[in-house]
N, C-alpha and C positions, 0 to 999 in steps of 0.2 A: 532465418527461414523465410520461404517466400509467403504470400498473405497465402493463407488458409493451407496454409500446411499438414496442416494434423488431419485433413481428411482425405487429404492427397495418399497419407499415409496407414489411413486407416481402411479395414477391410469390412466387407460387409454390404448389405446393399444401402441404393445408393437413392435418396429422395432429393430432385433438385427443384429449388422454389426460385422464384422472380417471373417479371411481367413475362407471359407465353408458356411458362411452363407446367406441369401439370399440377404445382400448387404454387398460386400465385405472390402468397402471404407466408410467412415461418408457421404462423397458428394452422395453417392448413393441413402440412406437416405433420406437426405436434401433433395433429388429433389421429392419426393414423400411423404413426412411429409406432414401431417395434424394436423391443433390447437389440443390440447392436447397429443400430441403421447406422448410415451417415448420411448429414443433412447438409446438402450444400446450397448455400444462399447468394442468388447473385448480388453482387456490389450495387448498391446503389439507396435509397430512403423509404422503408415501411413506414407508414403513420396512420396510427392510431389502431397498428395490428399489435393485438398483448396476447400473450399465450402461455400455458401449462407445458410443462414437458414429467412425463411421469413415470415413464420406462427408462430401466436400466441400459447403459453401456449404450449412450448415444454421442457421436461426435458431431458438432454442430459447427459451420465455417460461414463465414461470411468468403465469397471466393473473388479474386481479384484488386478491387478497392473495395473498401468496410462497407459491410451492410450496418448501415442507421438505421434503430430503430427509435420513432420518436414515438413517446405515449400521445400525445395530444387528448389529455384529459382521460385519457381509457387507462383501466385496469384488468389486470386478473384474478379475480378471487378478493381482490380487495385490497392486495396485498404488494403488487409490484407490474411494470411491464413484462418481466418473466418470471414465474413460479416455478422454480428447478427443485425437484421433488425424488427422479430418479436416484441409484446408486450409481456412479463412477462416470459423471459426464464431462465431456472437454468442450470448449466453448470460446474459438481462436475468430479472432478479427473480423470482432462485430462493435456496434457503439450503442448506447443503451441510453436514452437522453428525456431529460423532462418529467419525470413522473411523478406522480402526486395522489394519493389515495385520501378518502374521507378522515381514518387518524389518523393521518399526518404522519405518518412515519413508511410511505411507499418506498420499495426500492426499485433500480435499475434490474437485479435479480435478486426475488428474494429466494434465499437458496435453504433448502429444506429437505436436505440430499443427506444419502448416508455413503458412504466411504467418501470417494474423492470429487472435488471438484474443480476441475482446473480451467484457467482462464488466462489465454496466452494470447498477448498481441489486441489486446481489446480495450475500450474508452466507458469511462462511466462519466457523463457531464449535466449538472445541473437539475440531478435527482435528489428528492426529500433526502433520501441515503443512496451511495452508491449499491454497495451490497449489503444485506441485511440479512445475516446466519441465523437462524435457528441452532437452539442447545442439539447435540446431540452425538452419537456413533459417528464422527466424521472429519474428513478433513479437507480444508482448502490449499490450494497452489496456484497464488497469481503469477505470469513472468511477464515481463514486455509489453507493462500493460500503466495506462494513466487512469486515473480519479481526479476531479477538476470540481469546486463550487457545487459541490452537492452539499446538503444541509438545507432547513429550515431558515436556521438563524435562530432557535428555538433552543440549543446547545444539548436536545436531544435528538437529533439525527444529523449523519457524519458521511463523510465522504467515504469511510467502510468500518461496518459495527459487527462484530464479530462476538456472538454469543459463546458459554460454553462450549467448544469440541474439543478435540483430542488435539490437531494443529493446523496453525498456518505459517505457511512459507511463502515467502515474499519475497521474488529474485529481479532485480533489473525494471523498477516500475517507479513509478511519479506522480505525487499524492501532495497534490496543491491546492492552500483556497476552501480550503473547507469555510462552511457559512457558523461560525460562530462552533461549532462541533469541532471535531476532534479529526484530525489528518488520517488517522486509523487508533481504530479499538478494537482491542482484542482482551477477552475474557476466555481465549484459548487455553490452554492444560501447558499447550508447548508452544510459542510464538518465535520461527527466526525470519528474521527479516536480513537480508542481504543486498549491498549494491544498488539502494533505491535513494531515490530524494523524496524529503517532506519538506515542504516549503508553505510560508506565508505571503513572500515579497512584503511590496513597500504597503499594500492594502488590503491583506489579507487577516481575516477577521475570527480561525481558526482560536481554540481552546489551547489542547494539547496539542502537539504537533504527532506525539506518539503515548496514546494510555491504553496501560497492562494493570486493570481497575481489580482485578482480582490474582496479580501474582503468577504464576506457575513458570517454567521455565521460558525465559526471555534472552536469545541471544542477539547481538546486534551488530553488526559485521558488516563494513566498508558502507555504512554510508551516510549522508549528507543533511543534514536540519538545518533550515531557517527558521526562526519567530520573528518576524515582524512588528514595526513599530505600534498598527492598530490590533494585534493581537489580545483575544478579551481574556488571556491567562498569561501571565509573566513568566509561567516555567514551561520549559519545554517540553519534558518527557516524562511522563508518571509511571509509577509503579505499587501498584496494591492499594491503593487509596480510598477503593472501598473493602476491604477487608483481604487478610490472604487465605480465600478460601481454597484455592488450587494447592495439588498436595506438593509441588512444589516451590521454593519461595528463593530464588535464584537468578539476577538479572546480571548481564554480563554485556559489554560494550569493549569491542575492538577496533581498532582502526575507522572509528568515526570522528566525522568533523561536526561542530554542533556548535551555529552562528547565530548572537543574538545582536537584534538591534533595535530592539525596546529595552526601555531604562530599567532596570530592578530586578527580580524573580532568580531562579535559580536552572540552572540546568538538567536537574535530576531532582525531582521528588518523589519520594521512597520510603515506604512506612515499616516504621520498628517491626524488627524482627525479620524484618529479609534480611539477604545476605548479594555483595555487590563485589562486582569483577570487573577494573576500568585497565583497559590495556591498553597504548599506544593510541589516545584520542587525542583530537585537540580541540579545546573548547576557546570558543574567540567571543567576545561580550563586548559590552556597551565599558565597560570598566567598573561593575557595582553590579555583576554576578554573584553569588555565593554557587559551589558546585554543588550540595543539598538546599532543599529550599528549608528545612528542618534540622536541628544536630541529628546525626548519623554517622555510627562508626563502624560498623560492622563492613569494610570496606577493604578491597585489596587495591592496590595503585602500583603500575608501573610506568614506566615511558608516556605519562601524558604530559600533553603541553597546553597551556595556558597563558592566551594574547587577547587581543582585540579586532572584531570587529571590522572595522576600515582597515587590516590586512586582506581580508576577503575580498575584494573591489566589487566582482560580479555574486559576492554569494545572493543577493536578495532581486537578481535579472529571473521574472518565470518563464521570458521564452525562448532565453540562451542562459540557464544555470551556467557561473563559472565558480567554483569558490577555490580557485585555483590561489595560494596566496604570493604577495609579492616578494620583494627580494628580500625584506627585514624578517618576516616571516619564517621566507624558507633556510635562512641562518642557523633559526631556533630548533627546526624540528625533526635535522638529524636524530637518527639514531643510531647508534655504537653499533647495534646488530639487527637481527631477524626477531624480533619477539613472538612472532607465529609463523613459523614455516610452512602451516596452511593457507593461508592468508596469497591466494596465486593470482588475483584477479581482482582490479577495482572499475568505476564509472564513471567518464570522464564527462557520458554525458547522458542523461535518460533511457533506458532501453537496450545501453548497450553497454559490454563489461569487456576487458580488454587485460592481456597478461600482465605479470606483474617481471620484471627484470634489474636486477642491479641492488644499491642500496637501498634501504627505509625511510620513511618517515612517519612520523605521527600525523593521525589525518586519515579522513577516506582516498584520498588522491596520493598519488606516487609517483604522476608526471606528472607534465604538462597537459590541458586536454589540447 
């Protein structure tokens, strides 16, 4: 889609901001929005403008090149550079950078919305938290969208912390670098993520790469994990670790690839009493992986495959991901059939997802990118 799509497509009247026009800043906007506006933002860098958005059924665009907003020290309410409060807003190709509140724990949006909140084509860089949900009635939908070095370093705040709702879904997006936190956390009910990278590279100093601290359903489909050598947690992907209080207790992983290359830890840590679905992954390790980081059996396994590491050449590259593996590799991970004939569509490379044709293999990847 082209930048700022969704407003192109949206109907309703029409508030445009940037230098000359009749609001010069997004907060100008915000304060005179009405449920369904659409707010088109010219391309180019707000600083130090933070804003509320508090009516429903607002579509909000950055139009041409990304409008940046940088916090430079400023807040909303205390709480992020934008406080999204409405129900059902969409929020396409804008970049949200810098932010920092009194405790420490600011986001890029802190979102406090009830039904949906979607966020397409957009950058979250170098905030205490990228996004930072509130519990509640609601659900998130990021697509075609990065998180990059947000965190503290504090290993409570993440590059996206995702309270109690009901879901999020994660399609075609790139989640790298987190500062000592966690690549994305979700305390969601229902969490799928599809088609994305989580990455640490060679100095990347993320936790988990991916923690589901409280369980509920977790599917994980085509795609791609690095942990890195300076990573301050040996396992890669958590589930339920602080308790399973979601009502359901169900984590499932298909056709992903999931590369380590720090010594030790385990690729999956998962607490008694869930229940675990491994289809057609491959997991590639330093050679002193365990797949739990804990005994754990309650486990179904089919078509996965299990290598090293240095088959991957480019998995730990953050500004050309490849983990495209070489020729010894790609020997192993035939497979005989289709293990999910839904499965139509992998990433060969950030943002963008690509049909699926021909035979399988174990792994997020199915060609070459």
């Amino acid at each position: 889609m082209s930048a700022g799509a969704a407003c192109n497509t949206a109907t309703g009247r029409v508030l445009q901001v940037g230098p000359g026009r009749t609001y010069t800043v997004p907060s100008a906007a915000a304060a005179v929005a009405q449920a369904g506006d659409v707010i088109k933002i010219d391309g180019g860098d707000y600083r130090g403008d933070v804003a509320s958005w508090t009516v429903n059924n607002l579509t909000i665009c950055g139009m041409g090149t990304r409008a940046r907003l940088f916090a430079n020290g400023n807040n909303a309410r205390g709480k992020g550079l934008w406080v999204v409060s409405g129900a059902n807003i969409t929020i396409d190709n804008i970049e949200f950078r810098d932010t920092t509140v009194p405790d420490r724990n600011g986001a890029g949006i802190r979102a406090e919305h009830t039904g949906d909140l979607r966020i397409i084509n957009s950058g979250f860089y170098d905030n205490e938290n990228g996004i930072l949900a509130n519990a509640g009635s609601a659900t998130i939908t990021i697509e075609s969208s990065e998180f990059a070095r947000n965190g503290r370093g504090d290993g409570y705040t993440h590059n996206i912390y995702v309270n109690q709702i009901d879901r999020l879904t994660v399609n075609s997006s790139y989640f790298h670098e987190a500062r000592v936190g966690h690549n994305l956390k979700s305390r969601a009910r229902e969490s799928i993520i599809q088609n994305s990278y989580f990455m640490d590279g060679p100095t990347g100093t993320s936790s988990y790469l991916a923690d589901f601290p409280n369980g509920g359903r977790v599917y994980l489909r085509g795609n791609l994990f690095h942990k890195g050598p300076l990573a301050e947690n040996n396992n890669a992907i958590a589930y339920g670790m602080e308790g399973l209080s979601n009502p359901s207790t169900s984590l499932e992983l298909v056709h992903n690839t999931v590369a380590i290359t720090r010594s030790g830890g385990a690729y999956l840590s998962v607490a008694g009493g869930a229940s675990v679905t491994l289809s057609a992954n491959l997991f590639a390790g330093t050679g002193n992986q365990a797949l739990f980081a804990t005994s754990f059996s309650n486990v179904t396994q089919s078509n996965n495959v299990n290598s090293v590491a240095a088959n991957l050449a480019g998995a730990t590259n953050i500004s050309s991901p490849n983990f495209w593996p070489n020729a010894a590799l790609q020997a192993l991970i035939a497979l005989p059939g289709v293990p999910d004939p839904t499965y139509t569509r992998d990433a060969p490379t950030p943002y963008a997802s690509r049909a699926i044709s021909g035979s399988r293999k174990a792994g997020a990847l199915q060609a070459a990118p």
